[in-house]
C-alpha positions in Angstrom: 108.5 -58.9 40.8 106.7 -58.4 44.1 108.0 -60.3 46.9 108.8 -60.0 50.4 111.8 -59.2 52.1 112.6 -61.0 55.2 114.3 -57.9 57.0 111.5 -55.9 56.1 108.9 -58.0 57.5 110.8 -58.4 60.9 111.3 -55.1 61.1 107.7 -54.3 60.3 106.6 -56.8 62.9 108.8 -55.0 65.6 107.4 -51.6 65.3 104.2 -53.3 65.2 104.8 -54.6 68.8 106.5 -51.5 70.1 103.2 -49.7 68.8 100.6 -52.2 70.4 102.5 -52.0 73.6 102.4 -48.5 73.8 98.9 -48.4 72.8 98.6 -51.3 75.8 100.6 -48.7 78.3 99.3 -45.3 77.8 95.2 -46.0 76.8 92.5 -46.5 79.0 90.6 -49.7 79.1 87.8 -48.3 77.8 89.8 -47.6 74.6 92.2 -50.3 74.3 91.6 -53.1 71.7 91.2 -56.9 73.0 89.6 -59.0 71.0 87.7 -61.6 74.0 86.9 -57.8 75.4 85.9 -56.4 72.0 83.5 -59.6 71.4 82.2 -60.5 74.8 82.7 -57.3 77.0 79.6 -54.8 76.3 80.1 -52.5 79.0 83.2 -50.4 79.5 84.5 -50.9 76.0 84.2 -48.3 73.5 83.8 -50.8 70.2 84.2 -48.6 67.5 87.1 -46.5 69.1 88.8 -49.1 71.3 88.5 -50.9 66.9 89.9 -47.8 64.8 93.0 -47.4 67.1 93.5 -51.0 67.0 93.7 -50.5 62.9 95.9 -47.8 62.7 98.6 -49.1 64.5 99.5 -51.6 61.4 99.0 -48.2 59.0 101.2 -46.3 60.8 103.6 -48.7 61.7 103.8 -49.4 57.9 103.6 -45.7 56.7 106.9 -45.1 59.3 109.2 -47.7 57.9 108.4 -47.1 54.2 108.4 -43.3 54.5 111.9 -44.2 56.0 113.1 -45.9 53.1 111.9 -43.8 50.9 113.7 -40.9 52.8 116.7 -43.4 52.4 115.5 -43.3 48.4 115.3 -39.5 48.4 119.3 -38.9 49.6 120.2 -41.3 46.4 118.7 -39.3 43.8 121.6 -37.5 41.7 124.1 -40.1 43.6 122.9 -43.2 41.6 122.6 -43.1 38.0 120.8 -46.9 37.9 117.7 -48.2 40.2 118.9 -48.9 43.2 118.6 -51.4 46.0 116.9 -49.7 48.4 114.1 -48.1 44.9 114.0 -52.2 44.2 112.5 -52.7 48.1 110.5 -49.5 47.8 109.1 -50.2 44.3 108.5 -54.3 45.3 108.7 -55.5 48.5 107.6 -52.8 50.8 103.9 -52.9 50.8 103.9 -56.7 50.6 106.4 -56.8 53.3 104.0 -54.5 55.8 100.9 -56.1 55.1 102.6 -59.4 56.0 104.0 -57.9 59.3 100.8 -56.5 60.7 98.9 -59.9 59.8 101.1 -62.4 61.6 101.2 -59.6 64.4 97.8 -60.2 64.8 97.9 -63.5 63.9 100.4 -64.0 67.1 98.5 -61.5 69.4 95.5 -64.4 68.8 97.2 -67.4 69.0 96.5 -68.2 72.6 92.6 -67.4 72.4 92.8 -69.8 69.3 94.6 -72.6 70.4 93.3 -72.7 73.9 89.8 -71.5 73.7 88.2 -73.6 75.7 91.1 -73.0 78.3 91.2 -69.2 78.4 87.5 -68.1 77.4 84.6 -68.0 79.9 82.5 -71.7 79.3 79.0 -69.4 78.3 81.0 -68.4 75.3 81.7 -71.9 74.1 78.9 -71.8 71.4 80.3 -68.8 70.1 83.9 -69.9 69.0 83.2 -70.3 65.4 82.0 -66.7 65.2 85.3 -65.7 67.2 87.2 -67.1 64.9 85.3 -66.0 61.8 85.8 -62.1 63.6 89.9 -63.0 64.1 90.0 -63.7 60.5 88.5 -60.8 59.5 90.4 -58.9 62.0 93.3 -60.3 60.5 92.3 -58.9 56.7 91.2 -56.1 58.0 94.9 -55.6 59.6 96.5 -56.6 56.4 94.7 -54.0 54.2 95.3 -51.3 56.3 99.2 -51.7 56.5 98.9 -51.8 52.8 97.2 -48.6 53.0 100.3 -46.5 55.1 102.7 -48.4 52.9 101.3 -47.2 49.6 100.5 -43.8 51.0 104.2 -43.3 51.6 104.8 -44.6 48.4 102.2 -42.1 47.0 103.2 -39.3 48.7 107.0 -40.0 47.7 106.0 -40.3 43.8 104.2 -37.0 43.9 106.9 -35.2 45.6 110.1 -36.7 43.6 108.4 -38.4 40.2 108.1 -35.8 37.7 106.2 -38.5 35.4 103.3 -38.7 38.5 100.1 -36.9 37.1 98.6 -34.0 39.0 95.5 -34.8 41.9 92.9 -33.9 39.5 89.7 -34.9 38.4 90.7 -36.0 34.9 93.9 -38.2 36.4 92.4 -39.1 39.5 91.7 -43.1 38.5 95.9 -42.9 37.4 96.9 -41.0 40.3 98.9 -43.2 42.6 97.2 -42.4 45.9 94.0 -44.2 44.7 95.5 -47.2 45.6 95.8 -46.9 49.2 92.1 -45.4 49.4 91.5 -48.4 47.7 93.4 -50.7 50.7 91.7 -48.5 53.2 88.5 -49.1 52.0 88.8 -52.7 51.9 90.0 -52.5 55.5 87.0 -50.6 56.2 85.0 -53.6 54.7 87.1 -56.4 56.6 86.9 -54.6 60.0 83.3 -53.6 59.8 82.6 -57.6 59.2 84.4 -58.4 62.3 82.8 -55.9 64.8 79.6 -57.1 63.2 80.3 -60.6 64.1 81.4 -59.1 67.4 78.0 -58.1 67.7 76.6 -61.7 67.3 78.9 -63.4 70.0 78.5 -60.5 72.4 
């Protein structure tokens, strides 16, 4: 049964914030993702850029933890005759686990601007707020879908390599393959995240 595991989803939320610090630390304003910049700053910020590296923080984040475990999955085969616990996380809770991670990351990145709006955003955007917050939410989706996405590309990616029951990357099996689903997640990201620069638009 999907789920999520609590020590997954911390640890997912920790390389999350290691990534967006180092993201804070080594790019240049002009590339580096704040949301009050992305939606009221039309100047120096590159939108689309500053945007895409913003999103693949969460897929990479998740892609490195459950390429990890399944690394940790990898050294059982031919030890462990039954599923194990570590296939049971892979197999249930990983994904979930991620996407969870990299949306109350972003959740708590926002929580200031949310709460204390009219405290921390310039008094000329005050008619905009409800279009900042529609933008956060789709931020957040957006974030969600793409951790989904680098979790079930590792997942993928470990099938093809050690499940001799995964069909071959062709035409006729492509809609069974098991790296359609995270084109699917990306895609759906792609969606969520173009809504929200588009509402960036509006309140800019």
């Amino acid at each position: 049964m999907t789920s999520i595991n609590p020590h997954l989803l911390i640890c997912g939320m920790l390389v999350n914030f290691l990534l967006i610090r180092l993201a804070a630390y080594f790019l240049p304003d002009e590339f580096y993702f704040s949301f009050t910049a992305f939606l009221f700053d039309n100047e120096t910020l590159v939108r689309p850029v500053a945007l895409a590296g913003k999103l693949a923080i969460p897929t990479v984040a998740a892609f490195v933890v459950v390429a990890f475990l399944a690394y940790r999955r990898s050294l059982e085969r031919g030890i462990l005759g039954r599923k194990s616990r570590v296939q049971e996380v892979l197999s249930e809770q990983a994904a979930l686990s991620m996407s969870f991670a990299a949306m109350l990351v972003a959740v708590i990145m926002a929580w200031p601007y949310v709460i204390l709006w009219d405290l921390l955003i310039d008094p000329i955007h005050a008619q905009h707020r409800l279009v900042y917050l529609l933008a956060y939410i789709a931020y957040f989706i957006a974030a969600a879908f793409f951790a989904l996405a680098g979790a079930n590309t590792a997942v993928a990616l470990f099938r093809a390599r050690h499940d001799e029951d995964t069909p071959p990357l062709t035409l006729a099996h492509l809609r069974d393959h098991p790296i359609i689903k995270p084109l699917w997640d990306a895609l759906s990201g792609v969606a969520a995240a173009s809504l929200a620069a588009f509402l960036g638009t509006q309140a800019g």
